[in-house]
C-alpha positions as a printed Julia matrix, in Angstrom:
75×3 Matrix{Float64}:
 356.68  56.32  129.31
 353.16  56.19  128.32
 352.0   54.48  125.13
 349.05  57.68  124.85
 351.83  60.55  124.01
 351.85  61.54  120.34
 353.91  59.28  118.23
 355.3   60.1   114.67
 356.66  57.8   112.41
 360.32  57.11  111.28
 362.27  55.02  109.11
 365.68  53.59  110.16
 367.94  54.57  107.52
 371.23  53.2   109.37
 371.93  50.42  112.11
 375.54  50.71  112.86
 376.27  50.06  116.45
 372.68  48.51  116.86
 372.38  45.87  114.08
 370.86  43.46  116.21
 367.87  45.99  117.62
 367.71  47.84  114.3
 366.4   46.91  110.67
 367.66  49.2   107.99
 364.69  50.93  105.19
 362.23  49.59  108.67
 359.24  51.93  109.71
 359.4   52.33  113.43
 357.08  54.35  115.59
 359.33  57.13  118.0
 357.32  58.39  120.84
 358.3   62.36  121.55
 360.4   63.02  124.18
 361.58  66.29  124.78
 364.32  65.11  126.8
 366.01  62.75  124.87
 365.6   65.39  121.42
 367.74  67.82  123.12
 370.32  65.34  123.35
 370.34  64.3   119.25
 368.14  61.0   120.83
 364.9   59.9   119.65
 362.46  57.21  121.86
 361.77  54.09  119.63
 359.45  51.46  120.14
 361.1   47.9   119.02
 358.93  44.61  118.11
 358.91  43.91  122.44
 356.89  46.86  122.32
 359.37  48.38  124.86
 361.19  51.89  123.38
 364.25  52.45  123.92
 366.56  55.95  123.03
 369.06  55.65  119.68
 370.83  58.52  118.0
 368.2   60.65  115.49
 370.75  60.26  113.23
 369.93  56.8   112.14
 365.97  57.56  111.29
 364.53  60.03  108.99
 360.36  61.18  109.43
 358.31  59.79  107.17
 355.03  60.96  106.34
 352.41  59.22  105.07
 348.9   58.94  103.8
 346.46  59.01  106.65
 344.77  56.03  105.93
 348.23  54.17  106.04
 349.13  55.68  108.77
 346.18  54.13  110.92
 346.89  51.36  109.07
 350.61  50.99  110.54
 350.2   52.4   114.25
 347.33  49.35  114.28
 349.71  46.76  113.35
């Protein structure tokens, strides 16, 4: 995957099955991926800066304010 494709960011609102990869009420960033979407998956990027596919299910989008949002894809 390349790190240029449009990201959008979500919060992790459940970890079960993943607690030691996922941080519930956590902002990740999910990169889109067609693919994976069709099949209820979404393509998050973890601290390694690797992104791996977990069930939608456990995120909700978040939107934010656009200067937070630069603010948080910089970090």
């Amino acid at each position: 995957m390349t790190k240029t494709q449009p990201k959008q960011l979500v919060v992790c609102v459940d970890n079960d099955g993943y607690p030691a990869s996922l941080e519930k009420r956590k902002i990740y960033i999910a990169l889109r991926d067609a693919a994976a979407e069709k099949h209820g998956m979404l393509r998050i990027v973890d601290e390694s800066g690797e992104d791996y596919l977990y069930p939608k299910t456990l995120f909700r989008s978040i939107a934010l304010p656009q200067a937070v949002r630069r603010a948080v894809l910089a970090a």
